[in-house]
C-alpha positions, 0 to 999 in steps of 0.5 A: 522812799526809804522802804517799801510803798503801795501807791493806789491810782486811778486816771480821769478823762473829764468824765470818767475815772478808770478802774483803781490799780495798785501797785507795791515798789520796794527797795532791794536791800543791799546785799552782804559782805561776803564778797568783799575783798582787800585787793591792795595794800600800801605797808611801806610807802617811801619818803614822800616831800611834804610828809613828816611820817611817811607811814601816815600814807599807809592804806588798805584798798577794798573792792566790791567785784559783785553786781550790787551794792554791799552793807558794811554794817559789822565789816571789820579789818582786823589783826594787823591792830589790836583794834579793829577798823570798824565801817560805821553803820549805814554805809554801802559799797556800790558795785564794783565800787572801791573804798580806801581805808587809809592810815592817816585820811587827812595826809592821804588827802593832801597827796592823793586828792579828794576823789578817792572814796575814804572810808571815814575817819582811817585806822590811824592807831597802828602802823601796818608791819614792814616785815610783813603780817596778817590782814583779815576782813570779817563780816557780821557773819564770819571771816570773809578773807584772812591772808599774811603778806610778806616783804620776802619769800617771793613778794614784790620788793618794790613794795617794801619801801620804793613807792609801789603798793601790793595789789591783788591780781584775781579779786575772787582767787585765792 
């Protein structure tokens, strides 16, 4: 069932059919993206064998800490490029679900597996800075989080380089 359905019944004894009921079943449409969030970021992973570009191990994680499944239709990652990663249209985030944007989808694979869910195709045209820069995630109706990260100034060192990722420690805190 793709939308809504009235069904019509009626039971049969033998003899007898019982009084005609209805009734309607409807599919909820998933909710909006404003709750959303980027909760890791890998910006400089370290030299890993088997990789020519370790940067090609880049990624940006997203979780869906609601109750319900999520649209992405018209969610972007934006200003860390000058081409934004677009969600293809049709896509859900279920909930409590996590989806993996990565750099490079098909170097990722190769160290990581194929059980993690990959949102399709990476956004593979820049790298995320190693200094440090501005990730937003924006939705079809505005800016759903816009934060700079930092390889300084109080940052987790171990990210910059040494195999750790920067992970967020309250999803829905600032």
């Amino acid at each position: 069932i793709s939308a809504g359905l009235t069904v019509k019944a009626r039971a049969f004894d033998g003899v007898n059919w019982s009084a005609l009921t209805e009734a309607t079943f409807t599919i909820a449409a998933p909710a909006g993206p404003s709750n959303l969030r980027i909760v890791e970021i890998h910006y400089n992973p370290p030299a890993t064998p088997g990789v020519g570009d370790a940067q090609n191990l880049e990624f940006i994680e997203l979780l869906n800490p609601s109750g319900q499944a999520v649209s992405l239709d018209g969610v972007q990652i934006t200003e860390f490029d000058n081409t934004p990663y677009s969600f293809p249209a049709g896509m859900t985030l279920g909930a409590g679900e996590r989806i993996v944007v990565p750099k490079n989808t098909t170097v990722f694979q190769s160290i990581y597996g194929g059980s993690i869910l990959l949102a399709p195709g990476g956004y593979g045209s820049a790298n995320l800075s190693n200094g440090g820069e501005r990730v937003a995630l924006v939705g079809p109706g505005g800016e759903i989080q816009n934060f700079i990260f930092d390889d300084a100034a109080g940052w987790p060192t171990a990210a910059d380089g040494q195999g750790s990722s920067l992970e967020i420690i309250d999803p829905m805190g600032d």
